[in-house]
Each structure stands twice: as structure tokens, then as C-alpha cells.
VOGU-3710 file (C-alpha; in Angstrom, 3 decimals, decimal comma):
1> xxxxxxxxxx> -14,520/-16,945/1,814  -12,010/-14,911/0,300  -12,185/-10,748/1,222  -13,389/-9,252/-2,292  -10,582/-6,117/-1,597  -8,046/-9,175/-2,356  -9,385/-8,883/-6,143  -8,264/-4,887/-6,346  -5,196/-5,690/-4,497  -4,020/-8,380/-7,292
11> xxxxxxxxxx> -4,170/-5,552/-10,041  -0,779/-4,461/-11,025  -2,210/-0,939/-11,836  -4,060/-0,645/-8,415  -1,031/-0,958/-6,725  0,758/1,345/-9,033  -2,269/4,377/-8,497  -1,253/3,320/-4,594  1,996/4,414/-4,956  1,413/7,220/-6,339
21> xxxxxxxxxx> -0,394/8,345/-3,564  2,223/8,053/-0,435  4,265/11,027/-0,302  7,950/9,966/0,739  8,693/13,603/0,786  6,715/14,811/2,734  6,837/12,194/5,146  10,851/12,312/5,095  10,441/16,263/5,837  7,855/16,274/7,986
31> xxxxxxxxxx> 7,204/14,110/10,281  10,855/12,562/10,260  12,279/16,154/10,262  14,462/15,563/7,491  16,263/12,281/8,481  15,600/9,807/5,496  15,655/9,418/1,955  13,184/8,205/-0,380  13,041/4,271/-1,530  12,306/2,942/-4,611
41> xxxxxxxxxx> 12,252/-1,194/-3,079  13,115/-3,389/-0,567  16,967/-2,878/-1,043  17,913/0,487/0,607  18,522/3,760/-1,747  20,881/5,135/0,536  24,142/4,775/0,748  24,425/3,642/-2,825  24,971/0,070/-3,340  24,744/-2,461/-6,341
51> xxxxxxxxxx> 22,232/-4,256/-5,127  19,480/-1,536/-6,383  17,828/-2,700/-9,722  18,772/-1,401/-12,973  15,224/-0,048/-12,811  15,495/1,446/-9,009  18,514/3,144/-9,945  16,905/5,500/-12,403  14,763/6,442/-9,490  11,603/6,448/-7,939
61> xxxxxxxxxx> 9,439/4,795/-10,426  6,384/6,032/-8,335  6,501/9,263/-6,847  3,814/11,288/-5,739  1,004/12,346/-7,711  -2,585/12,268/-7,045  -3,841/13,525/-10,753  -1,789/9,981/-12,168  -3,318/7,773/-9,525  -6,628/9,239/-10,592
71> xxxxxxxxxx> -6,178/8,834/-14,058  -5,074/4,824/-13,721  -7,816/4,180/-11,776  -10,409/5,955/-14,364  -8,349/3,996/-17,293  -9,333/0,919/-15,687  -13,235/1,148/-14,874  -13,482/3,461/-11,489  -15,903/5,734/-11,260  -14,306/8,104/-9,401
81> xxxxxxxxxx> -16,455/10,484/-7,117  -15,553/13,523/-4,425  -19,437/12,507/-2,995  -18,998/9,014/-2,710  -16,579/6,058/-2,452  -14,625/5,503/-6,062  -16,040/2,002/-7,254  -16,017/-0,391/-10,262  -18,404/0,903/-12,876  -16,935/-1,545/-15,983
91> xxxxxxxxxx> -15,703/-5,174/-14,625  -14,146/-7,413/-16,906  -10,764/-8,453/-18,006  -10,636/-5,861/-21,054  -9,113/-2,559/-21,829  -10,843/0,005/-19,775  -12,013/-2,957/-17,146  -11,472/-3,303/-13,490  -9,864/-6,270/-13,736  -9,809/-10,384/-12,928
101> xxxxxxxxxx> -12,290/-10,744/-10,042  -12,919/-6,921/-9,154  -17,101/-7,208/-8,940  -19,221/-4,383/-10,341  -19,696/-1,529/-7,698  -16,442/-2,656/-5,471  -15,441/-0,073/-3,754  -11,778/1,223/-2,816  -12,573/1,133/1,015  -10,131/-0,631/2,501
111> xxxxxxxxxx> -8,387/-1,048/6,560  -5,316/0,077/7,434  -3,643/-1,009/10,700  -1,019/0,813/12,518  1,306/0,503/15,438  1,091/3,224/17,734  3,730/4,932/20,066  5,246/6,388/17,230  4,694/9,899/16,207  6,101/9,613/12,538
121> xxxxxxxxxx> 4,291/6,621/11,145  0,659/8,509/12,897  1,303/11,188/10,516  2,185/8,916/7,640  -0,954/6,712/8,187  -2,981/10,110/8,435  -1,409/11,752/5,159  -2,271/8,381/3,541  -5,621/8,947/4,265  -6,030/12,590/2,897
131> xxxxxxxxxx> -3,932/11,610/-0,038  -6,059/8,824/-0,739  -9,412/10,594/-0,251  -8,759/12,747/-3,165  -9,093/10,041/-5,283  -12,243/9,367/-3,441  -10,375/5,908/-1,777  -11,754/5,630/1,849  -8,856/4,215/4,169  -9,979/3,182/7,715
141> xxxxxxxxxx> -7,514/3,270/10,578  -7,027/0,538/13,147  -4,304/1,537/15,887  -2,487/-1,026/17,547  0,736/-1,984/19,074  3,872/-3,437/17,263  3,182/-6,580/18,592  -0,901/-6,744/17,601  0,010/-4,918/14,023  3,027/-7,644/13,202
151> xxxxxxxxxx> 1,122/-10,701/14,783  -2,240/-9,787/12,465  0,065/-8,959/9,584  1,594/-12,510/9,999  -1,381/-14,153/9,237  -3,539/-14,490/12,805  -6,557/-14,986/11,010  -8,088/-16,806/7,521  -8,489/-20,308/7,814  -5,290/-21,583/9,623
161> xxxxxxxxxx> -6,416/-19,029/12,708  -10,193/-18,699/12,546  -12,876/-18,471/10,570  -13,641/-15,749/7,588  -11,036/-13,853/6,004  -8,787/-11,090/7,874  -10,429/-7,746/8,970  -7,791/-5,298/7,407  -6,258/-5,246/3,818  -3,111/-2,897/4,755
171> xxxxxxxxxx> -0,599/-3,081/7,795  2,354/-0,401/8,472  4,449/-1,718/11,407  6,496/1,248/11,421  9,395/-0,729/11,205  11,883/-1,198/8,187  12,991/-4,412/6,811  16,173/-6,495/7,867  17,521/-8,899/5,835  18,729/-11,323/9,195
181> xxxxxxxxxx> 20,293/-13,810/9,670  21,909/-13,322/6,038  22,301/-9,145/6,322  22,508/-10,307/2,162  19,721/-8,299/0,380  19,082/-11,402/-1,497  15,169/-10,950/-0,915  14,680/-14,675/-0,017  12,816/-14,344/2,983  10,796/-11,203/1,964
191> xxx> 9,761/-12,396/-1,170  8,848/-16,251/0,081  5,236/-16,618/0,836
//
């Protein structure tokens, strides 16, 4: 069986109104005390480079803001609700619809696991969670270590590890991404499946 969150996850506007809810900012002055930049992509922002999109180099297409998350998720069928988990009220394919697969009352309650040990990506994980509450998006925390966070991530579970689908929908590593053995940001191995 296939996890129903899968459904959400495949709509381009879900992942959008997700976006919009992580707070590079913050994050970057916060709990990383002012040592980063924000990223608009898998190819590094900073220093400047040519490998950024024409798109990416105009900026961050998705910057925080909770009022625009809310209002792509109400344009496409969630009811959302400061009492309640936001779910699908209008499924379907159509304008104003949840989207391909996304089943009438599915709710945005998803898990999020985490590699401990590291103070800065706690503190992300938690502001991810308030952020995402106030669209009324319930985010459960699983901590783990690097190595149980990556080895999950990389597919220990579904049907070539065990039965049933995988227990968590979101992973954060808190690790960046290196482009090895090529060190070319060509995105072959991050984009293969």
C-alpha cells in the first residue's frame, strides 16, 4: 500500500505553501548565529556562481510567509482550521480541488525525522513545527541519529525492506549536499531516483 500523505506531497502547490513556511532567516540568525545565507536550490547562493538558474538568481522564489501558504492551500480545497487539523474538503482534479489522489478529509499531518546532536537543525525542526501549525499543518517529530535519519531516508523500508509503506513523510539530516565524486553541480546524482 502506498502512504496516502504521498498524494499531498505530489502537488506542485503543496510543496510551494511548504516553502513558504521554513524561515531561512530566522534560522540563519538564530540558531546559526548569523553564519549562512539563504538558498534558493540545490546549487549554493553563496559565493555567486553561474551555475544558479536564471530563475534562482532573481532570488528566493519562496520566502517566508505564512498568510501565502494559507491562501494556496485554501485555493486548492483545505479547509483550514486553528481547532483542528487543515484537511481536504473539495477533492478532485479541478480548479479549487485538492488534487490527483488527495482523498476527501486528508489531513496535513505528516512525520518529520531528525538527527540529533545538533543544536541548529533542533531549532529548525521546532520552528517548522510552529510555522506550520499556523496553517493548522500538524508536523510530528521523530529524533534520531545521522546514521538512523540518512539510512530511513535512503529507503529502509516499502517493499524492497519490509512490509507497508515508510513511517515518516519528511527527513532533515542536518547535513548539506555534496556534489562528490564530480564536485560539478551538474545535479546527476541528486536528481536520479
Amino acid at each position: 500500500p502506498v502512504d496516502p500523505q504521498v498524494a499531498i506531497f505530489n502537488q506542485v502547490y503543496f510543496r510551494h505553501a511548504f516553502q513558504l513556511l521554513v524561515n531561512q532567516a530566522a534560522i540563519i540568525q538564530g540558531a546559526l548565529h548569523g553564519y549562512g545565507t539563504i538558498s534558493t536550490g540545490p546549487v549554493g547562493d553563496s559565493p555567486a556562481t553561474d551555475y544558479l538558474s536564471p530563475e534562482a538568481q532573481k532570488g528566493d522564489p519562496f520566502p517566508f510567509n505564512v498568510s501565502r501558504a494559507q491562501s494556496l492551500l485554501s485555493q486548492h480545497g483545505w479547509e483550514i482550521s486553528k481547532s483542528r487539523t487543515t484537511f481536504c474538503k473539495f477533492p478532485g482534479t479541478g480548479q479549487g480541488q485538492c488534487g490527483r489522489g488527495v482523498k476527501a478529509g486528508a489531513q496535513l499531518n505528516f512525520n518529520l525525522m531528525f538527527a540529533t546532536g545538533n543544536a541548529w537543525v533542533q531549532s529548525a525542526v521546532l520552528q517548522l513545527v510552529s510555522n506550520a501549525s499556523l496553517v493548522g499543518m500538524k508536523i510530528t517529530l521523530h529524533p534520531g541519529t545521522f546514521n538512523d535519519v540518512v539510512g530511513r531516508a535512503q529507503g529502509n523500508c516499502g517493499p524492497h525492506n519490509g512490509p507497508g509503506p515508510c513511517k515518516w513523510e519528511l527527513a532533515d539530516w542536518g547535513e548539506g549536499w555534496s556534489y562528490v565524486p564530480d564536485y560539478l553541480p551538474t545535479g546527476d546524482e541528486l536528481f536520479g531516483t
